[in-house]
C-alpha positions in Angstrom: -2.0 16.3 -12.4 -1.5 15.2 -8.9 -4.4 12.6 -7.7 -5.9 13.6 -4.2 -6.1 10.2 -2.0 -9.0 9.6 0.1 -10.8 6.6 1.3 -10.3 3.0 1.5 -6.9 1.5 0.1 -5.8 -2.1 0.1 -2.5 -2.7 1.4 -2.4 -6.1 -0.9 -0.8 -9.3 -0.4 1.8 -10.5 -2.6 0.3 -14.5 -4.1 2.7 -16.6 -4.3 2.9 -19.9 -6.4 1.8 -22.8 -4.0 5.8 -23.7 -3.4 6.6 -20.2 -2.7 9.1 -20.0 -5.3 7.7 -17.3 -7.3 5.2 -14.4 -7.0 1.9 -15.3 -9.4 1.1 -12.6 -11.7 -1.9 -14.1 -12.8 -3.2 -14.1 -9.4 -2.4 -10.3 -8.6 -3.5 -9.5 -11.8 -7.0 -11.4 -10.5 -6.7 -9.8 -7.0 -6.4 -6.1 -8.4 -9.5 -6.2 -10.8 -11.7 -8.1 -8.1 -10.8 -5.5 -5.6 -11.6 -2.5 -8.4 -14.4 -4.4 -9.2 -15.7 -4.5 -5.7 -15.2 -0.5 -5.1 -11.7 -0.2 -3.1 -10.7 3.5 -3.3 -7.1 2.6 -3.8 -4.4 -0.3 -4.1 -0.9 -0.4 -2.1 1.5 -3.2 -3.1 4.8 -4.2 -0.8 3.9 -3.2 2.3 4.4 -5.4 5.3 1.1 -7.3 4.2 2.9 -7.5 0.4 6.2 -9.6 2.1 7.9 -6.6 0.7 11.0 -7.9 2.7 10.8 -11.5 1.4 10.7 -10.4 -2.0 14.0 -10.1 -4.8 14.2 -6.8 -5.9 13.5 -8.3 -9.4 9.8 -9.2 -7.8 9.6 -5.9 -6.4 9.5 -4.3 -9.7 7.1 -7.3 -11.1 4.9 -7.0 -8.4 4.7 -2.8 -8.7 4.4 -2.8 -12.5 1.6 -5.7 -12.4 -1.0 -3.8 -10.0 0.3 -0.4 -12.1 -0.4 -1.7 -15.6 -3.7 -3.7 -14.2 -5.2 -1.1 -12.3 -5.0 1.4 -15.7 -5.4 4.3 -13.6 -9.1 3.4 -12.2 -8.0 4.1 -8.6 -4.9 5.4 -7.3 -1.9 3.4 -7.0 0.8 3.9 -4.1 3.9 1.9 -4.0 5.6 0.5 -0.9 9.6 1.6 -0.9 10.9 1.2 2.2 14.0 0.2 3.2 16.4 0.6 5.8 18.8 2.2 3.3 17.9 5.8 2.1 19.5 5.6 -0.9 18.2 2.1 -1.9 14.4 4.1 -0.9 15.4 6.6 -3.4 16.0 4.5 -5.9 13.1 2.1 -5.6 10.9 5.5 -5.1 11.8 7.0 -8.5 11.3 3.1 -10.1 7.9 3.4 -8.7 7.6 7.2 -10.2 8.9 5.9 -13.6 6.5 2.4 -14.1 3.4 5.3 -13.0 2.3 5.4 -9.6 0.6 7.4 -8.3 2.6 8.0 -4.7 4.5 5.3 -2.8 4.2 4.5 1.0 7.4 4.3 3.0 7.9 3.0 6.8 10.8 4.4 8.6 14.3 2.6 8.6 13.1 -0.2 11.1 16.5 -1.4 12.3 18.9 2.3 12.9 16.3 4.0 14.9 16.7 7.2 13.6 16.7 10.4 15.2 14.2 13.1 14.7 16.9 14.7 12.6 18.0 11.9 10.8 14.1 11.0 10.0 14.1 14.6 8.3 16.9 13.9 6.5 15.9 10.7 5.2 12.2 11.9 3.7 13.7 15.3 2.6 16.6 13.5 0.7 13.7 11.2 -1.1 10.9 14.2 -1.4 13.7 15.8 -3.3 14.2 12.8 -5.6 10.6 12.3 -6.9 7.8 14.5 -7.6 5.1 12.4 -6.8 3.4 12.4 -3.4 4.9 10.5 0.0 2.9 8.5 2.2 4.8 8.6 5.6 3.8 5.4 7.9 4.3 5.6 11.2 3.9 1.6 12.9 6.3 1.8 16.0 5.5 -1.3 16.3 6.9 -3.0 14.0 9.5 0.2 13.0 10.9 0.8 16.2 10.7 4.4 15.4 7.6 6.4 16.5 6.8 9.3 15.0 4.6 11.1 17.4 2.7 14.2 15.8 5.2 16.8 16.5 7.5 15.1 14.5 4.9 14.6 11.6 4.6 17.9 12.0 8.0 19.3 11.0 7.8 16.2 8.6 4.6 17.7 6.7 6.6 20.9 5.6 9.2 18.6 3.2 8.0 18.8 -0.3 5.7 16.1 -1.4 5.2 14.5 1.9 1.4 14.9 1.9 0.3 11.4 3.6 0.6 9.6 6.7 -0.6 6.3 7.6 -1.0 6.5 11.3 -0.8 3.0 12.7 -0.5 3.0 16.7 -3.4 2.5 18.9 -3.9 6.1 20.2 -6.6 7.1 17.9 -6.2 10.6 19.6 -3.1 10.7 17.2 -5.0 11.6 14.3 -6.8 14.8 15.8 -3.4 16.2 17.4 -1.7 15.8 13.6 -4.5 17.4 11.7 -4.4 19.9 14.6 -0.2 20.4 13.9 -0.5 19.8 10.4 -3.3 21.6 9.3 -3.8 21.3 5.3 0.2 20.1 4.9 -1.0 16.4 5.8 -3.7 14.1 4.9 -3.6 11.5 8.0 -5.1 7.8 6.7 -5.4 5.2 9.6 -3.5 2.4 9.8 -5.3 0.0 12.3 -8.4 1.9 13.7 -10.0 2.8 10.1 -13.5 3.7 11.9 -12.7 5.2 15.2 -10.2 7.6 13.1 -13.0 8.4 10.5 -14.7 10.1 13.3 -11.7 12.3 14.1 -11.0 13.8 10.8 -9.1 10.9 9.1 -9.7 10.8 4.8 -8.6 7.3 4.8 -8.1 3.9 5.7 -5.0 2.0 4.5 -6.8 -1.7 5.4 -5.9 -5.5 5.8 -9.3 -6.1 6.1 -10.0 -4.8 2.7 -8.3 -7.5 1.1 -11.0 -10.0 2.0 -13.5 -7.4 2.3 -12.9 -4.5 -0.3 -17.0 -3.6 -0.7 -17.7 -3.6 2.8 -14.3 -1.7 4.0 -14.9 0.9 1.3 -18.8 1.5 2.5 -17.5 1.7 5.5 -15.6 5.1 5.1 -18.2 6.3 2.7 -21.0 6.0 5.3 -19.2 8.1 8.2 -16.7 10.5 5.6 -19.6 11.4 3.0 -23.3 10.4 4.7 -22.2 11.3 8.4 -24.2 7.8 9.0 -23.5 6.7 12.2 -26.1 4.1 12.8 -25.4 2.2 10.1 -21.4 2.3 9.7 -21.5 1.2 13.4 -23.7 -1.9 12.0 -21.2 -2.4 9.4 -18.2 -2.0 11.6 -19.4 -4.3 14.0 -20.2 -7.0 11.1 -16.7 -6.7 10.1 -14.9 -6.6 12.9 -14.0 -10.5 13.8 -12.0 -10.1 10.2 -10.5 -7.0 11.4 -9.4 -8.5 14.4 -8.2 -11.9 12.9 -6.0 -9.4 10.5 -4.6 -6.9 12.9 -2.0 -9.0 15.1 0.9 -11.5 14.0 -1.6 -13.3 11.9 -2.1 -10.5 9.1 -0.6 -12.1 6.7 -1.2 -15.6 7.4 -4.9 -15.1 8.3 -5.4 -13.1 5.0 -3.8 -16.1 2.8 -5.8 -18.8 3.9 -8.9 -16.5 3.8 -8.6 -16.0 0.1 -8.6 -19.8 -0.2 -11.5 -20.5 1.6 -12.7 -17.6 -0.6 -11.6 -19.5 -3.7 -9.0 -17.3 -4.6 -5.8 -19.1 -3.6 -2.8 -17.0 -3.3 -0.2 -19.1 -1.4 1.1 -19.4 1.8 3.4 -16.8 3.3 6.9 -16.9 3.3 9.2 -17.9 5.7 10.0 -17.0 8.6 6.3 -16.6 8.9 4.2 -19.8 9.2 0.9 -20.8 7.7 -2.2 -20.5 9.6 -2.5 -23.6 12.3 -5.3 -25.8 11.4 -7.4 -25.1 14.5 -7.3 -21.3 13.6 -8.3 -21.8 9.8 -11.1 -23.8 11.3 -12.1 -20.5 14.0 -11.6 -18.0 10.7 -13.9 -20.1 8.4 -16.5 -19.7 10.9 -15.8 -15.9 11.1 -15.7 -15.9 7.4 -19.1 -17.9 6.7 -21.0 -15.7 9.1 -20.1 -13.0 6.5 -21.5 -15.3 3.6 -18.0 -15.5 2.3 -17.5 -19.0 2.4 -20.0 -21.9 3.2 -19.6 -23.3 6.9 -17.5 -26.4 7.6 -19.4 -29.5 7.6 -20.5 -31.2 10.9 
């Protein structure tokens, strides 16, 4: 039976050993139960958060079947599988279908710049390959490819494309796609988790919720299910130096070092990217403390 996604999903990092040289299983393993543990709604491995392009495709798979076989089926699972090469999205789509997921996430080729037609072509040819549900994210940002709500429009009527994660900064987006889309598609915000609550979004696929999986799921549940305002705005504003130190270049970077202030060390990123400079970690510990996360740096 087909799981319906709503609320709060992690889009995880990928820990690394402290050279870099391999992903640690034993961390992820770690990660996925804390956030479980915690109450995150969901879990998405290898996205742009994950390194997914900095990984082998032999980590790909360990990193997928880990948080798969860990989670157990306590909250949904979506795989990240995109690539710039259809066919190579095909195939790591249906390895994500086989090991159990429970959908998979997949970003646009980010280097071609499709067409509208070509876009089409590319999610039909994979919505024909697998039977479990598509997550279509849309980050023209970093894809190069925007695909404004008339396209996610004709997108929603391919087979098991159910999901988009809208990622731009016109929150306005998600009203015009439930408007298109109707039932077809389940819009999940990319960047603006709160602001898109209010508009009809049925989830949040966070950064912020990998340092703060409690609060970023409570946050959905108090505007989506209690229709508190008050006191997600409280929330929201608590939260939102994190979400601001993870929504720019630093998402990554910002995230790592967080989780070792946190006690929970996962590595640095990968090249290219750098680790976070020292005058920064010093800014995000403060950030952090204020949430009780971590104790302040001494005087």
């Amino acid at each position: 039976m087909t799981k319906t996604f709503r609320g709060t999903y992690t889009v995880l990092i990928t820990p690394f050993t402290p050279d870099g040289s391999r992903v640690d299983l034993a961390a992820m393993r770690d990660l996925v139960d804390w956030q479980i543990r915690q109450g995150i709604h969901g879990l998405i491995p290898l996205g742009s958060t994950g390194e997914f392009m900095s990984l082998s495709n032999e980590e790909k798979t360990a990193v997928a079947e880990c948080v798969i076989k860990t989670a157990a089926g306590r909250v949904p699972v979506l795989i990240g599988t995109g690539h710039e090469d259809t066919r190579e999205v095909v195939r790591l789509s249906k390895e994500a279908e086989r090991l159990g997921a429970d959908g998979v996430m997949i970003i646009p080729p980010f280097y071609s710049t499709p067409t509208e037609d070509e876009l089409f072509h590319h999610y039909k040819t994979i919505g024909e390959a697998i039977s479990i549900p598509i997550m279509i994210y849309n980050n023209p940002a970093t894809a190069n490819v925007d695909m404004r709500p008339e396209t996610v429009a004709r997108l929603s009527r391919i087979d098991n494309v159910d999901y988009i994660k809208e990622s731009t900064l016109e929150v306005t987006r998600v009203r015009d796609i439930i408007e298109l889309c109707g039932d077809r598609m389940t819009v999940f915000a990319g960047i603006l988790g709160y602001e898109s609550f209010w508009l009809g979004a049925q989830g949040w696929v966070a950064v912020c919720s990998n340092l703060l999986p409690r609060e970023s799921a409570e946050l959905f549940t108090l505007v989506a299910d209690r229709h508190d305002q008050p006191a997600a705005l409280a929330l929201y504003r608590r939260i939102l130096p994190i979400v601001r130190w993870v929504g720019g270049h630093r998402y990554v970077s910002a995230t790592k070092v967080g989780f070792g202030m946190m006690g929970r060390p996962v590595g640095e990123p990968r090249p290219p990217r750098l680790p976070l400079p020292a005058g920064e970690r010093d800014a995000l510990r403060r950030d952090l403390a204020a949430l009780g996360l971590v104790k302040p740096a001494a005087a």
